[in-house]
Residue frames as qw, qx, qy, qz and C-alpha x, y, z in Angstrom:
[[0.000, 0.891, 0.454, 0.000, 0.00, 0.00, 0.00],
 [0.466, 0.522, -0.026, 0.714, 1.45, 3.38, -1.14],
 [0.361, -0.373, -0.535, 0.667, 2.11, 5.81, 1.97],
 [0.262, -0.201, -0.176, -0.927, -0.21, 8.51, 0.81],
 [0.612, -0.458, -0.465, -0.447, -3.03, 6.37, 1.43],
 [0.562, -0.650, -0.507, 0.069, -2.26, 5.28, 4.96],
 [0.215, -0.014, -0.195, 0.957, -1.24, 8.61, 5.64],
 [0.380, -0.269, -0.414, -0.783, -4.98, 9.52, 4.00],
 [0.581, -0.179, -0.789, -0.090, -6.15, 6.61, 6.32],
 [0.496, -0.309, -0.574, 0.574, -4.98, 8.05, 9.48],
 [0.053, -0.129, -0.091, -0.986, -6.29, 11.38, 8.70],
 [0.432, -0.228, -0.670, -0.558, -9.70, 9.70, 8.48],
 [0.617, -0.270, -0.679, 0.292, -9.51, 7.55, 11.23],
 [0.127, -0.154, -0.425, 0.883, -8.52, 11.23, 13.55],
 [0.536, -0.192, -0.124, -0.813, -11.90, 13.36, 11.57],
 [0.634, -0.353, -0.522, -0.449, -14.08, 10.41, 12.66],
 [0.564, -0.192, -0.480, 0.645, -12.23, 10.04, 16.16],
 [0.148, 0.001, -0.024, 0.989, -13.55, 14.20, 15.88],
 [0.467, -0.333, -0.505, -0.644, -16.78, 13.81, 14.57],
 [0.687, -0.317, -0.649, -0.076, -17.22, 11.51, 17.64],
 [0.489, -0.350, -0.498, 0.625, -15.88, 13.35, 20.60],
 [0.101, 0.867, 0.255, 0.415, -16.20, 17.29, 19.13],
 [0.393, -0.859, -0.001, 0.328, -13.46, 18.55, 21.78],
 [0.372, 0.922, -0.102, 0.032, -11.26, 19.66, 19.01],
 [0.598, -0.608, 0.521, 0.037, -8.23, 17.43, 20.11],
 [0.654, -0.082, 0.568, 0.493, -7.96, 15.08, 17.25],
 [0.461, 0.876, 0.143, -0.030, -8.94, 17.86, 14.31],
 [0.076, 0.806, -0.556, -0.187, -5.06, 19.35, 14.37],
 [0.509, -0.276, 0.786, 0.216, -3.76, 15.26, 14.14],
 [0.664, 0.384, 0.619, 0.170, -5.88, 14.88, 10.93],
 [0.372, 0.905, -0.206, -0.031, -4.35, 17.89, 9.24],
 [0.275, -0.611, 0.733, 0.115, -1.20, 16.48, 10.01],
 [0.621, 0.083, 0.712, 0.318, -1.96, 13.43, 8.32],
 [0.594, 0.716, 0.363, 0.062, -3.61, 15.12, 5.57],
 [0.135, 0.869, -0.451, -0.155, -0.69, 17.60, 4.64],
 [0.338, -0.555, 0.749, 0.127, 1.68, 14.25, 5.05],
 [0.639, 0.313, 0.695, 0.103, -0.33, 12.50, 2.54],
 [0.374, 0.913, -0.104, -0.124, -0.10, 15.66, -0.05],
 [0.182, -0.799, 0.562, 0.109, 3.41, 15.65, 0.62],
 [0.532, -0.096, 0.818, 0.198, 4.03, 11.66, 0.22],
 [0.610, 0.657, 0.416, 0.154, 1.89, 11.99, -3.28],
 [0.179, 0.953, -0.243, -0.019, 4.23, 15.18, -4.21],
 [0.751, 0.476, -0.381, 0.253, 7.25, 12.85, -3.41],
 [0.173, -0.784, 0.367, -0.470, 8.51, 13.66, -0.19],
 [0.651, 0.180, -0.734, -0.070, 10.03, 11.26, 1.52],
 [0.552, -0.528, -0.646, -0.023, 8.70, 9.15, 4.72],
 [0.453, -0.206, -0.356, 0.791, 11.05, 11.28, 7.13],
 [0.025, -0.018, -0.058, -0.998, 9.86, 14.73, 5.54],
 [0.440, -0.412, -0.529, -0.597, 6.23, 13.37, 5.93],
 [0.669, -0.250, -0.611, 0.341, 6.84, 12.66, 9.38],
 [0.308, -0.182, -0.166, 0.919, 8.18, 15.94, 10.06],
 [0.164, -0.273, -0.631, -0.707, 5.38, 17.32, 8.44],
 [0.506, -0.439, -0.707, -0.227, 3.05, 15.68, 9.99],
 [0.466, -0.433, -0.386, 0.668, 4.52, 16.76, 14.00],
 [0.085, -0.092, -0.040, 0.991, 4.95, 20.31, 12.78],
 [0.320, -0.407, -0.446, -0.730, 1.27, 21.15, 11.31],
 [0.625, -0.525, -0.576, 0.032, -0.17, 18.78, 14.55],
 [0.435, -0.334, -0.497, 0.672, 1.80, 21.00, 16.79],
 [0.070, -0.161, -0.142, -0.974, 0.94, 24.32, 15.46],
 [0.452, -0.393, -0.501, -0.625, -2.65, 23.70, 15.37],
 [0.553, -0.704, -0.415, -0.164, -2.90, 22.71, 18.98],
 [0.419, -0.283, -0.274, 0.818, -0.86, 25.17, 20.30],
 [0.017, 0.187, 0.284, 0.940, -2.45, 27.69, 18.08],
 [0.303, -0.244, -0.583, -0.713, -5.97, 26.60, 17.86],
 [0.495, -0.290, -0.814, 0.097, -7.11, 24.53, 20.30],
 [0.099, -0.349, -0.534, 0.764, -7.41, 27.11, 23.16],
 [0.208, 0.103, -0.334, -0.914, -9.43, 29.32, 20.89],
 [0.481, -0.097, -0.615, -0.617, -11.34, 26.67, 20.04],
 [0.385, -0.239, -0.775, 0.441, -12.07, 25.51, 23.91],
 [0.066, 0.348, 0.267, -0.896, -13.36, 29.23, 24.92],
 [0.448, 0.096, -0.394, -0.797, -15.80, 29.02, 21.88],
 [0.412, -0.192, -0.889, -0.056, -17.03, 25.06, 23.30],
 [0.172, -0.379, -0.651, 0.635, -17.98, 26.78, 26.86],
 [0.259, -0.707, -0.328, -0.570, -21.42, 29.14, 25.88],
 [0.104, -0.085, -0.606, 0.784, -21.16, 31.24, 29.33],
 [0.062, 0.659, 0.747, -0.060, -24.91, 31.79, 30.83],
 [0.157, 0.528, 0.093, -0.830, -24.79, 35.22, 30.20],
 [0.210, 0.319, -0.523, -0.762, -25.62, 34.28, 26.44],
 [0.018, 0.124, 0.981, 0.148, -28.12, 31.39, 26.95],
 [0.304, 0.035, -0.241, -0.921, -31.18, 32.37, 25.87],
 [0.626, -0.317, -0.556, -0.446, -35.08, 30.85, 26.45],
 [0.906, -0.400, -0.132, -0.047, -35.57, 28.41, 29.77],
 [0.868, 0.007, -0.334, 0.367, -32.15, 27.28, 29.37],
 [0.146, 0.447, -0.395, 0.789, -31.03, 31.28, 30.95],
 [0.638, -0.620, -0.047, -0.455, -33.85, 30.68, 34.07],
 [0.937, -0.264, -0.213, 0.086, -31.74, 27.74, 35.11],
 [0.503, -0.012, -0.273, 0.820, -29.34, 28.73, 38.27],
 [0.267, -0.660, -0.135, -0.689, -31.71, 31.68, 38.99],
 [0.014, -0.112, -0.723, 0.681, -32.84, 32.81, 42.11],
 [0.381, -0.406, -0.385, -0.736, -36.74, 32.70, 42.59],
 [0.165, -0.158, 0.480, -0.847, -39.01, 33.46, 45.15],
 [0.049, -0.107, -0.992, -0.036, -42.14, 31.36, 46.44],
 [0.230, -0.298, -0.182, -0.908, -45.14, 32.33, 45.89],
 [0.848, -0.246, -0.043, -0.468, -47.35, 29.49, 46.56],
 [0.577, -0.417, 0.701, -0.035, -46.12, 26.38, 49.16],
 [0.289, 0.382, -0.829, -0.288, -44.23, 23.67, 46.97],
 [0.526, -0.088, 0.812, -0.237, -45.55, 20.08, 47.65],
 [0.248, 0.262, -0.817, -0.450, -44.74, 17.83, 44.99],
 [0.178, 0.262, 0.909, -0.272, -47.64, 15.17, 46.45],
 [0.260, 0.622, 0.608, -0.419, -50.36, 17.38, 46.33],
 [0.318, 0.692, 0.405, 0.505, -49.85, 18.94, 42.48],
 [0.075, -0.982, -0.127, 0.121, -49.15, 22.95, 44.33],
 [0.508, -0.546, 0.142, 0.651, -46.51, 25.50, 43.75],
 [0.391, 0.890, 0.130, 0.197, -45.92, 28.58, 42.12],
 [0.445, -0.664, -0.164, 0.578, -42.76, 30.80, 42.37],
 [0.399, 0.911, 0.108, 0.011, -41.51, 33.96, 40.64],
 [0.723, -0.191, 0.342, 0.569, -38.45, 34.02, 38.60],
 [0.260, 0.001, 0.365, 0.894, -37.36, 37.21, 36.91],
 [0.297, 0.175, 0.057, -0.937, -40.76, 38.79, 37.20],
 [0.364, 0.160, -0.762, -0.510, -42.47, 35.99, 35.91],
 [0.851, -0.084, 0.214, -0.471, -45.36, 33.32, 37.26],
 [0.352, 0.378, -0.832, -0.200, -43.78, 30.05, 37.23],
 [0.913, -0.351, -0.022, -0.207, -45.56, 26.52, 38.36],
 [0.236, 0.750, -0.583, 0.203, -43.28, 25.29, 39.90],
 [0.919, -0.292, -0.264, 0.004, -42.35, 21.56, 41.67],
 [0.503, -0.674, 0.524, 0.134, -39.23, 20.76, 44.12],
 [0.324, 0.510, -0.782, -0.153, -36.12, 19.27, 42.64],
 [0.054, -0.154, 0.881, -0.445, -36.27, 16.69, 45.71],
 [0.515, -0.340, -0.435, -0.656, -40.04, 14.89, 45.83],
 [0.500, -0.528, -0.658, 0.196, -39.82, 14.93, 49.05],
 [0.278, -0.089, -0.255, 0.922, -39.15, 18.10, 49.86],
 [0.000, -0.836, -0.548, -0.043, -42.01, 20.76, 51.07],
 [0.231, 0.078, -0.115, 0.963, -40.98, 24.90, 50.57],
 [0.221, -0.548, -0.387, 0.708, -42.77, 27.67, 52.01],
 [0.170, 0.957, 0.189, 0.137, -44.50, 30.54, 50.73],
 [0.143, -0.982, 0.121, -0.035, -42.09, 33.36, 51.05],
 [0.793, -0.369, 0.350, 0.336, -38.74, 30.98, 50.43],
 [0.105, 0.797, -0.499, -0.324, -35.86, 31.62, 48.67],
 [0.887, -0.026, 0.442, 0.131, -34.93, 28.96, 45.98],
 [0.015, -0.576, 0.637, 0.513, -32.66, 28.20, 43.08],
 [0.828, 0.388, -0.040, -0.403, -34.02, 27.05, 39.80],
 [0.765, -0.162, 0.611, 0.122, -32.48, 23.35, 38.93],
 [0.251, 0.226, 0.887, 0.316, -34.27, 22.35, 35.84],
 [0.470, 0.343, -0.040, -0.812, -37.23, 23.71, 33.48],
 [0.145, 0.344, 0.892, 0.253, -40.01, 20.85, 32.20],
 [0.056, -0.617, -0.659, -0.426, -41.91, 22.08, 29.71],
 [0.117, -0.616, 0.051, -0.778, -43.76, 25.20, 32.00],
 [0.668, -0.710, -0.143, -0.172, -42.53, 24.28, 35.11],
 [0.279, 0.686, -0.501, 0.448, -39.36, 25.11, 37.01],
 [0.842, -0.324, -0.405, 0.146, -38.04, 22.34, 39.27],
 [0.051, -0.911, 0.191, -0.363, -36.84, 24.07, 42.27],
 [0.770, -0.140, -0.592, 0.194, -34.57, 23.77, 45.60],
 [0.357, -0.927, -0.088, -0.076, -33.40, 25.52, 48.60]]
C-alpha cells in the first residue's frame, strides 16, 4: 500500500475520532496526516512526511485549540429561552408540595408553576430557591 493512502487513512480515522468526541483534540492530528499524505503523493520522503506531519499537529494545537475551547464553553450570560432561568434565584409564591400537584414561584418577574427538585421536599411561601431544571412550564426548584 502506497504511503499517501495510509497517511490519507490516518487522517480519516482522527476526523471520525472528531466527529465523535467534538473537543477539538484530534482535528489538528488529521491535518497532520492530511498535509503528510499531499506531501508523500508530491514525493517527499517518509522522514519529511513525518516531520510534516509533527509540525502542522503541533501548530494547530498550540495555536488553535485554546481558541477553540473558549468558543465550546457558551457562558450563561448568552443562553437564551428556559435554558437562561436555570441557576436563577426565585421566590415562592405558593407552598411547593410535589404530592399534592401545588406550587408557584416567581423568577425574573415571571409566574412560574413550579415543583421541588427533591419529591420529598415541602418549601414555604415566602422561600428563597434556586431554579435546577425547566419541564416544559414548570421550574423544578430547591433551597
Amino acid at each position: 500500500m502506497d504511503e499517501w493512502v495510509i497517511w490519507l487513512l490516518v487522517g480519516i480515522a482522527f476526523s471520525i475520532g472528531e466527529m465523535a468526541t467534538l473537543g477539538f483534540f484530534m482535528a489538528p492530528f488529521a491535518a497532520g496526516a492530511f498535509v503528510a499524505a499531499i506531501l508523500s503523493v508530491i514525493g517527499v520522503g517518509t522522514g519529511g512526511a513525518i516531520l510534516a506531519f509533527a509540525i502542522v499537529t503541533l501548530i494547530l494545537l498550540l495555536a488553535l485549540r485554546p481558541v477553540a475551547r473558549r468558543h465550546l464553553k457558551t457562558p450563561p450570560e448568552i443562553r437564551t429561552g428556559t435554558a437562561a432561568l436555570v441557576g436563577k434565584e426565585a421566590i415562592v409564591l405558593e407552598r411547593i408540595a410535589n404530592d399534592e400537584g401545588v406550587g408557584c414561584v416567581r423568577i425574573d418577574g415571571e409566574v412560574w408553576t413550579a415543583r421541588a427538585y427533591d419529591e420529598d421536599e415541602i418549601i414555604d411561601a415566602g422561600s428563597k430557591v434556586q431554579v435546577m431544571e425547566i419541564r416544559g412550564a414548570t421550574a423544578l426548584v430547591t433551597q
